[in-house]
C-alpha positions as CSV (number, residue, x, y, z in Angstrom):
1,X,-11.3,61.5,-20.0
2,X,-9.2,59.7,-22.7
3,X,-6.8,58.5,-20.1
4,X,-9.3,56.9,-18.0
5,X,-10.8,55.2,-20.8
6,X,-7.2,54.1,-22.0
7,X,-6.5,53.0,-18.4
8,X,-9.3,50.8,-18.1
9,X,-9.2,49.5,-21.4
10,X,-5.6,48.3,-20.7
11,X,-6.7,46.7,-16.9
12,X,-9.6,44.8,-19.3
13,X,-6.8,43.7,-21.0
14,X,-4.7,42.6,-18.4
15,X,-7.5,40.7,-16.6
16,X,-8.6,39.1,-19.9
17,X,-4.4,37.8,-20.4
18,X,-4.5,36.0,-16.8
19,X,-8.1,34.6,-17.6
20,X,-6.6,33.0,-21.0
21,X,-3.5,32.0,-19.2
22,X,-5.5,30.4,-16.4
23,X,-7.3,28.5,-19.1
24,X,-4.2,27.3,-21.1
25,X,-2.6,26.0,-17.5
26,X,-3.2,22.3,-17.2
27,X,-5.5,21.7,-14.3
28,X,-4.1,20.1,-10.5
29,X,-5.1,16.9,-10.7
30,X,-7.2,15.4,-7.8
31,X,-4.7,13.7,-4.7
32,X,-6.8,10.2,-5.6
33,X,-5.7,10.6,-9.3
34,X,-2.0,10.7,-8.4
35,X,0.1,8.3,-5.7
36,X,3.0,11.3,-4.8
37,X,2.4,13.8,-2.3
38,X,3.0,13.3,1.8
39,X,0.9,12.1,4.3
40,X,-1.3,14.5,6.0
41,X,-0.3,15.7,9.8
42,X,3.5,15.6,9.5
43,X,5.8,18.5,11.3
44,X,7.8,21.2,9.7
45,X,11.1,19.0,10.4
46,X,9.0,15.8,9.2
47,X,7.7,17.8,5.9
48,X,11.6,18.9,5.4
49,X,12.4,15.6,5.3
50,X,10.1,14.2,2.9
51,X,11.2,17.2,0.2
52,X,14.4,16.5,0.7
53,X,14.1,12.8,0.4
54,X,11.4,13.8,-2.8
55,X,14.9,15.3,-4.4
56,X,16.9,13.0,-3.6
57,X,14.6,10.5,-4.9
58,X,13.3,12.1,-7.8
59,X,15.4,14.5,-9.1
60,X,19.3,13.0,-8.5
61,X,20.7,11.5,-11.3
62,X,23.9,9.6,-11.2
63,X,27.1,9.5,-13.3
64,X,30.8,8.3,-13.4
65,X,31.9,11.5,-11.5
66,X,29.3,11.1,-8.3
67,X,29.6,7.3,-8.4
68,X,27.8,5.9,-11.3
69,X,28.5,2.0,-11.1
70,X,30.8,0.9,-12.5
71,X,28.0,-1.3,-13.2
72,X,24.4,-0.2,-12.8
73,X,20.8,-0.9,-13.8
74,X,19.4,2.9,-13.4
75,X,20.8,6.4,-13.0
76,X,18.3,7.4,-10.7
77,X,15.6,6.3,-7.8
78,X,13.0,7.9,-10.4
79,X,14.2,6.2,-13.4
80,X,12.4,2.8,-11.8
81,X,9.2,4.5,-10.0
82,X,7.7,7.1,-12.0
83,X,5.6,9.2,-10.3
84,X,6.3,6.9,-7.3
85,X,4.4,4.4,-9.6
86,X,5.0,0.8,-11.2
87,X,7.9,0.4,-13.1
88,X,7.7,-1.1,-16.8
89,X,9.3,-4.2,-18.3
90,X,12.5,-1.8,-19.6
91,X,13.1,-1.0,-16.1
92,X,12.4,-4.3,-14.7
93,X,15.4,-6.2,-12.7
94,X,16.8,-9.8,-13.0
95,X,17.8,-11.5,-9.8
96,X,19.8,-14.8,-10.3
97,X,21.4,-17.3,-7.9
98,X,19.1,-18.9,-5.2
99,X,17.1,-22.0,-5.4
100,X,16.7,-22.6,-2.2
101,X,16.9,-21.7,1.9
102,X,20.6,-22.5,1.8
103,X,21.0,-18.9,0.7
104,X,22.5,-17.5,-2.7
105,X,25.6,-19.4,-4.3
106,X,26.7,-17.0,-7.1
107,X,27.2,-14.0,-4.5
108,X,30.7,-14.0,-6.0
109,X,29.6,-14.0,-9.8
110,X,28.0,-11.1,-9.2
111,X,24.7,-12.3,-7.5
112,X,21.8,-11.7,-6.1
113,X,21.0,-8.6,-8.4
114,X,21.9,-8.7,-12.5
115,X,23.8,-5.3,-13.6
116,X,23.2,-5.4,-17.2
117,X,24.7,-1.6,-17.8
118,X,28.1,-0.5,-17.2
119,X,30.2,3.0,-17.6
120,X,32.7,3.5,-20.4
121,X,35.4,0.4,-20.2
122,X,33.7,-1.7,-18.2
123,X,31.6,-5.1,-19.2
124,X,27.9,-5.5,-17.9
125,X,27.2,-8.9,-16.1
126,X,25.5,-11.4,-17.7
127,X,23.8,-14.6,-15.9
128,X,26.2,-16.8,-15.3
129,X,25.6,-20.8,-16.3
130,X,24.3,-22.5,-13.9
131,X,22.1,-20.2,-11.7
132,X,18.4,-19.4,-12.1
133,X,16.9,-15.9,-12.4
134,X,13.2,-13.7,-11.9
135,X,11.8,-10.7,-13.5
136,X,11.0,-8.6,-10.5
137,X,8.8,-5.4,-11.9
138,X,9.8,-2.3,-9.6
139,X,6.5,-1.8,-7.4
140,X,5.1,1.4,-6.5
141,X,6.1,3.3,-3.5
142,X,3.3,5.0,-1.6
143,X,1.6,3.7,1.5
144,X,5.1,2.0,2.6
145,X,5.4,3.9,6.2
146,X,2.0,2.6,6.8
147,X,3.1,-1.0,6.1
148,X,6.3,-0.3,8.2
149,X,4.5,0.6,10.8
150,X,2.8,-2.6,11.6
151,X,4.1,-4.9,14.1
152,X,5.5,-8.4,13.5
153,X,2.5,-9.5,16.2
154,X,0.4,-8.0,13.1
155,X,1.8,-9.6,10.5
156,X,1.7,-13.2,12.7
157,X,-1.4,-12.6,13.0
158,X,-2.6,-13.6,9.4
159,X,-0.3,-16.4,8.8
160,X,-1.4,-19.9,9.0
161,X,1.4,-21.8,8.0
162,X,0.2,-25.4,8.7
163,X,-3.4,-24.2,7.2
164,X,-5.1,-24.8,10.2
165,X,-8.3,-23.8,9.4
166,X,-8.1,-25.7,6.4
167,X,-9.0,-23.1,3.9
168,X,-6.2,-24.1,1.7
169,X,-4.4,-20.8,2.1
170,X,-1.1,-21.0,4.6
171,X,0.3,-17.8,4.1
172,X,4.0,-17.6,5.9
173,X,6.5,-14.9,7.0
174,X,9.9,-14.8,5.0
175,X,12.4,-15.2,7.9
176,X,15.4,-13.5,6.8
177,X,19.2,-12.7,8.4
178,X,19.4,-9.3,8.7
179,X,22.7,-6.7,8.8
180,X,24.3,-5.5,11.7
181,X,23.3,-1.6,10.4
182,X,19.9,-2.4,10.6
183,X,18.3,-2.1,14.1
184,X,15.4,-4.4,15.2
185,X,12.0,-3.2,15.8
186,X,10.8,-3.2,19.4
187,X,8.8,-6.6,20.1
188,X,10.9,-8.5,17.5
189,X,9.8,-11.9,16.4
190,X,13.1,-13.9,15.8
191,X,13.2,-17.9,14.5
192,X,16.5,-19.3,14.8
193,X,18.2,-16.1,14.6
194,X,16.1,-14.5,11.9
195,X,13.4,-11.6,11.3
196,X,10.3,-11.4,9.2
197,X,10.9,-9.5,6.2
198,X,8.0,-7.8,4.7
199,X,9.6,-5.9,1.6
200,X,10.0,-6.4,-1.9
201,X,8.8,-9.2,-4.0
202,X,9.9,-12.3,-1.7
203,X,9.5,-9.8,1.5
204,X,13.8,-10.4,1.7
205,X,13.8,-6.6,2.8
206,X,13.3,-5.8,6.4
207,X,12.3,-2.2,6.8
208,X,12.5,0.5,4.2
209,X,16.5,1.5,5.1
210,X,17.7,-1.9,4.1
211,X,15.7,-1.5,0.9
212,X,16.7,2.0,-0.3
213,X,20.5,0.7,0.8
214,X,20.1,-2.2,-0.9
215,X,18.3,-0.4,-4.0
216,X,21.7,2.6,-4.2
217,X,23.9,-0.3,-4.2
218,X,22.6,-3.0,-6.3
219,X,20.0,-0.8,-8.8
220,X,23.1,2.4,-9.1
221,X,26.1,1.0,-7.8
222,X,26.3,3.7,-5.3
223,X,28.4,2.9,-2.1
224,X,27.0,4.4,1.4
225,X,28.6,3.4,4.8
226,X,25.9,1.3,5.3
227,X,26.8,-1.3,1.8
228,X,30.2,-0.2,1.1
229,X,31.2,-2.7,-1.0
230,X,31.5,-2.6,-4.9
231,X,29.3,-4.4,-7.1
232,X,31.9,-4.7,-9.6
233,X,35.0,-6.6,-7.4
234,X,33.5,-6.4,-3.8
235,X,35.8,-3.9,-2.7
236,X,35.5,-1.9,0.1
237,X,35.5,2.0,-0.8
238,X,34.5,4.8,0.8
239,X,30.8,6.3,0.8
240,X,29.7,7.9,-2.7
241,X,26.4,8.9,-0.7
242,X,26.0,10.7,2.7
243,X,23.9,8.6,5.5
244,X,21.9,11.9,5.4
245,X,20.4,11.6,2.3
246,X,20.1,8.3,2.6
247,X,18.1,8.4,5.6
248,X,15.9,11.8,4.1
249,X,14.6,9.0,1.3
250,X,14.2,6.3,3.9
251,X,11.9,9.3,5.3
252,X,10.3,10.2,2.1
253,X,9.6,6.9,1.7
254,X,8.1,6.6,4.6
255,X,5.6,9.5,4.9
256,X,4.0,9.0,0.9
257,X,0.5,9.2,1.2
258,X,-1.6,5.7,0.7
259,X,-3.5,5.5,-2.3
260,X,-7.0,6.8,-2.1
261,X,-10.0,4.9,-3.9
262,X,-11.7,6.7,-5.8
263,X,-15.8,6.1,-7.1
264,X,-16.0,4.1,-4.1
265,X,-19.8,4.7,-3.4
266,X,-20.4,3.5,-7.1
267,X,-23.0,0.7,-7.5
268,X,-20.8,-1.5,-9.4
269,X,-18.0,-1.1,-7.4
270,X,-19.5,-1.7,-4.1
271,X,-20.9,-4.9,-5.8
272,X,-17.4,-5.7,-6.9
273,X,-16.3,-5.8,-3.7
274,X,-18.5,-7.5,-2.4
275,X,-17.3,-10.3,-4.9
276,X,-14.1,-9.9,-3.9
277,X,-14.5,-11.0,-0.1
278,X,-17.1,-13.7,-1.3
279,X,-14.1,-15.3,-3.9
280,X,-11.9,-15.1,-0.6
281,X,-9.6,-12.9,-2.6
282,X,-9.5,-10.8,0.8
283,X,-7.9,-13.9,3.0
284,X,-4.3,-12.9,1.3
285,X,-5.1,-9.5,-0.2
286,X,-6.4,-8.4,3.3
287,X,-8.6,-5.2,2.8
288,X,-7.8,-3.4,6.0
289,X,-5.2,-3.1,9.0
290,X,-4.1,-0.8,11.7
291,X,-0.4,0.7,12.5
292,X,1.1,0.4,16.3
293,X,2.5,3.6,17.4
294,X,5.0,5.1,15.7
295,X,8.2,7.6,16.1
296,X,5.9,9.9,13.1
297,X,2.9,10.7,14.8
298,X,0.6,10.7,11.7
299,X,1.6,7.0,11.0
300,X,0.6,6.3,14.5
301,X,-2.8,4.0,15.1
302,X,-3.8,4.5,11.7
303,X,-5.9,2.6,10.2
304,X,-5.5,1.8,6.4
305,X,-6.5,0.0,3.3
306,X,-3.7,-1.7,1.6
307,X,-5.3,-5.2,0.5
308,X,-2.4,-7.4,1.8
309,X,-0.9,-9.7,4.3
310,X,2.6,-9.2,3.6
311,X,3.1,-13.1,3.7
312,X,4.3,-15.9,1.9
313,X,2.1,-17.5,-0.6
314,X,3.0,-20.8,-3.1
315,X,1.5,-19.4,-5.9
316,X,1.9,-22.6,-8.3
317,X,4.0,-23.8,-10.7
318,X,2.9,-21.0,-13.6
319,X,4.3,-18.7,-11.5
320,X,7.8,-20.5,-10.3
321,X,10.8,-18.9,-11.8
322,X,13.3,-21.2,-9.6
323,X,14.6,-18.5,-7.9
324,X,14.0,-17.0,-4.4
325,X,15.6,-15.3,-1.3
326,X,15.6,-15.7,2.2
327,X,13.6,-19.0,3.2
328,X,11.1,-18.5,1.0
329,X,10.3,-21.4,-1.8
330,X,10.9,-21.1,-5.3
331,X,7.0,-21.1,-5.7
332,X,6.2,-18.5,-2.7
333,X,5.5,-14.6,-3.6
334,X,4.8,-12.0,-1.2
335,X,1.0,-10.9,-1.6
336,X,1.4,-7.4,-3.3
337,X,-0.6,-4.4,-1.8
338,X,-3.5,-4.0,-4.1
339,X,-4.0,-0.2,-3.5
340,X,-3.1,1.8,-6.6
341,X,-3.5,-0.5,-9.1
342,X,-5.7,1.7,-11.0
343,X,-3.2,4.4,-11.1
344,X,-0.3,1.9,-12.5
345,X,-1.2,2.4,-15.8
346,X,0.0,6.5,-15.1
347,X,3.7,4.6,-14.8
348,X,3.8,1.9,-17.1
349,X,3.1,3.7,-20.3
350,X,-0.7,3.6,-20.9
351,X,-1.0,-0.2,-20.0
352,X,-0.7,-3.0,-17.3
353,X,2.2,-4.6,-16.6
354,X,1.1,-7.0,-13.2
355,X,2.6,-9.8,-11.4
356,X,6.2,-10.0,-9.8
357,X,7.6,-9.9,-13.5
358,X,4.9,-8.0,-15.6
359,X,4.3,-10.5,-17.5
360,X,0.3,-9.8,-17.0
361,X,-1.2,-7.0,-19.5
362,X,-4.6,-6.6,-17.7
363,X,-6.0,-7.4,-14.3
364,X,-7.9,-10.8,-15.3
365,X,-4.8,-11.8,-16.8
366,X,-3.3,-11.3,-13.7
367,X,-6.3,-13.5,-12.2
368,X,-5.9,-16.3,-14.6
369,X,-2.0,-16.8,-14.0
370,X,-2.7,-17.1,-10.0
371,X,-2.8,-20.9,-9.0
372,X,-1.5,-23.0,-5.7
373,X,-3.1,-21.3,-2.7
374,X,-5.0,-19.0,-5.3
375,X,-6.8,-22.1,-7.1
376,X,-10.0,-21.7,-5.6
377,X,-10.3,-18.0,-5.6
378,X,-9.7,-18.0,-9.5
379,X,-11.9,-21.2,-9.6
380,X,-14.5,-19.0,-8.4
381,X,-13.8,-16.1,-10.7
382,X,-14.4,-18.1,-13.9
383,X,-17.3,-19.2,-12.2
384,X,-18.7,-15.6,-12.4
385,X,-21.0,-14.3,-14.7
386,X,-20.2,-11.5,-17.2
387,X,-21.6,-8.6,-14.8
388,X,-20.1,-10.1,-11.7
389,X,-16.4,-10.0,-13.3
390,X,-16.7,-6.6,-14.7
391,X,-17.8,-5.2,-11.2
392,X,-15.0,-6.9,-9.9
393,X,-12.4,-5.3,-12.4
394,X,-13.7,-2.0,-11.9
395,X,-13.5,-2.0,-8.0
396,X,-9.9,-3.4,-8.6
397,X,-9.4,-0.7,-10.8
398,X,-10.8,1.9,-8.0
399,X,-8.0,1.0,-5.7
């Protein structure tokens, strides 16, 4: 009789330890609280893909004996997008050396991308005299296959470069040359020999392998046989990174789930976006679109929520660094996807950093800086009352 008593007694005890454990464990946060994680409906191969890209990504970090620089900005793809988040102003890049369509005229000072670190022996860069130069804050990464998966037709859709309906808004593609690894979608739109870019801050990137090539190279110093040449003397050497794992982060990349909003149902937030289409924020910060098909099924005929038009917009002179890329003007930013924002904070160390440089610490900071095609919408959002611009804030902040 003792030993059954002492047998239960120690299985009380034992359920009781896991019961304590489970309580000291941190919880799994909700998908909508967090931007990693891959898009539903992908394949075994597809999934295998995406976690080796997620590595790659995430966990690789770089040093003189696997290629390190010799000049560099990060050690890593993560080091820039925590948690596949916003970067902060200490990881924030300098581009320098382009005022104009003409293209960039300090490519051989070291141009278009500032490498202010360098290994053991080796000086960092510095902007030379003469050229101009932008903050560009690292943006977060999820939703991106969903963006990639629209078609230039899509995209040409929403521009109005002339402003022909006389809204004041003219949003424009960046037409950009691309490089002879990169393969043109199907149904191209070309001008005068170039494609639209819909990437990065001046949409200069054309689809998410010339931005992860670009990214190795100019952000780690890493040569691939895609951008072989050095950042440091524009030698040609051979590939300190396989095409495979570049390609398995150009297909991580690609299959990150899209932000999901969260409270959306909530009173104030349906009245703040209601504010938000009736201060035509919505004409360049475009709520909604829908993919083409696509060689990844679950990207296929999707429809999604991003809150941009990937265009061209002349933001005004607050915002013109005197730098840009492709044929975009000094003045002209690509409208950044809105989903997420409420989660950038989770990267950026407890607080906003927002525009193409960070320079904004809250969203109606953000607001106020926007001028040029944006007058009228931020016109109309000192205009609003107290209640008004708090709704507003918190549906921004439910994307």
């Amino acid at each position: 009789m003792r030993k059954k008593y002492k047998f239960l007694a120690g299985i009380i005890v034992f359920v009781a330890g896991i019961v304590s454990c489970q309580k000291l464990l941190p919880k799994t946060p909700n998908s909508e609280d967090i931007l990693d994680g891959p898009i539903e409906g992908l394949t075994s191969e597809q999934l295998a893909i995406f976690i080796r890209g997620d590595k790659a990504f995430n966990d690789e970090v770089f040093t003189p004996e696997n290629g390190l620089g010799p000049l560099f900005v990060a050690t890593s793809c993560g080091t820039c997008h925590a948690g596949d988040g916003k970067g902060h102003p200490f990881t924030t890049l300098t581009r320098f050396g382009q005022v104009d369509s003409t293209g960039n005229h300090f490519l051989h000072l070291g141009g278009p991308q500032l490498q202010n670190r360098a290994i053991y022996n080796y000086a960092y860069e510095t902007i030379p005299p003469g050229a101009t130069s932008s903050k560009f804050t690292p943006p977060a990464n999820t939703g991106l296959g969903f963006l990639d998966a629209l078609t230039d037709g899509d995209i040409l859709a929403l521009a109005d470069p002339n402003d022909l309906n006389g809204d004041g808004i003219s949003g424009r593609p960046n037409w950009i040359n691309i490089t002879s690894y990169l393969h043109p979608r199907a149904n191209s739109a070309i001008q005068g020999g170039k494609y639209i870019g819909r990437f990065g801050k001046k949409a200069a990137a054309y689809d998410l392998l010339h931005q992860t090539v670009n990214a190795y190279n100019q952000d780690m110093g890493i040569c691939s046989s895609y951008e072989p040449y050095d950042t440091y003397n524009g030698q040609v050497l051979d590939p300190e990174i396989s095409n495979q794992t570049v390609l398995d982060v150009v297909g991580y990349l690609k299959t990150l789930k899209a932000p999901i909003q969260r409270n959306a149902d909530h009173p104030d937030i349906v009245a703040g976006k209601n504010i938000f289409l009736q201060t035509s924020c919505g004409k360049c910060h475009v709520p909604q679109l829908t993919t083409a098909n696509s060689s990844i099924a679950a990207l296929s005929n999707k429809t999604f929520f991003p809150y941009t038009d990937l265009l061209l917009h002349d933001m005004g002179t607050g915002l013109n660094d005197g730098y840009t890329e492709g044929t975009a003007s000094t003045g002209e930013w690509r409208t950044p996807p809105l989903w997420g924002l409420g989660l950038s904070k989770n990267s950026q160390g407890g607080e906003y950093f927002l525009l193409h440089d960070g320079r904004a610490k809250s969203i109606e900071e953000a607001i106020l800086l926007h001028g040029g095609e944006a007058q009228q919408s931020k016109s109309s959002f000192q205009q609003l009352n107290a209640t008004d611009k708090a709704n507003l804030i918190k549906f921004l902040e439910s994307l």
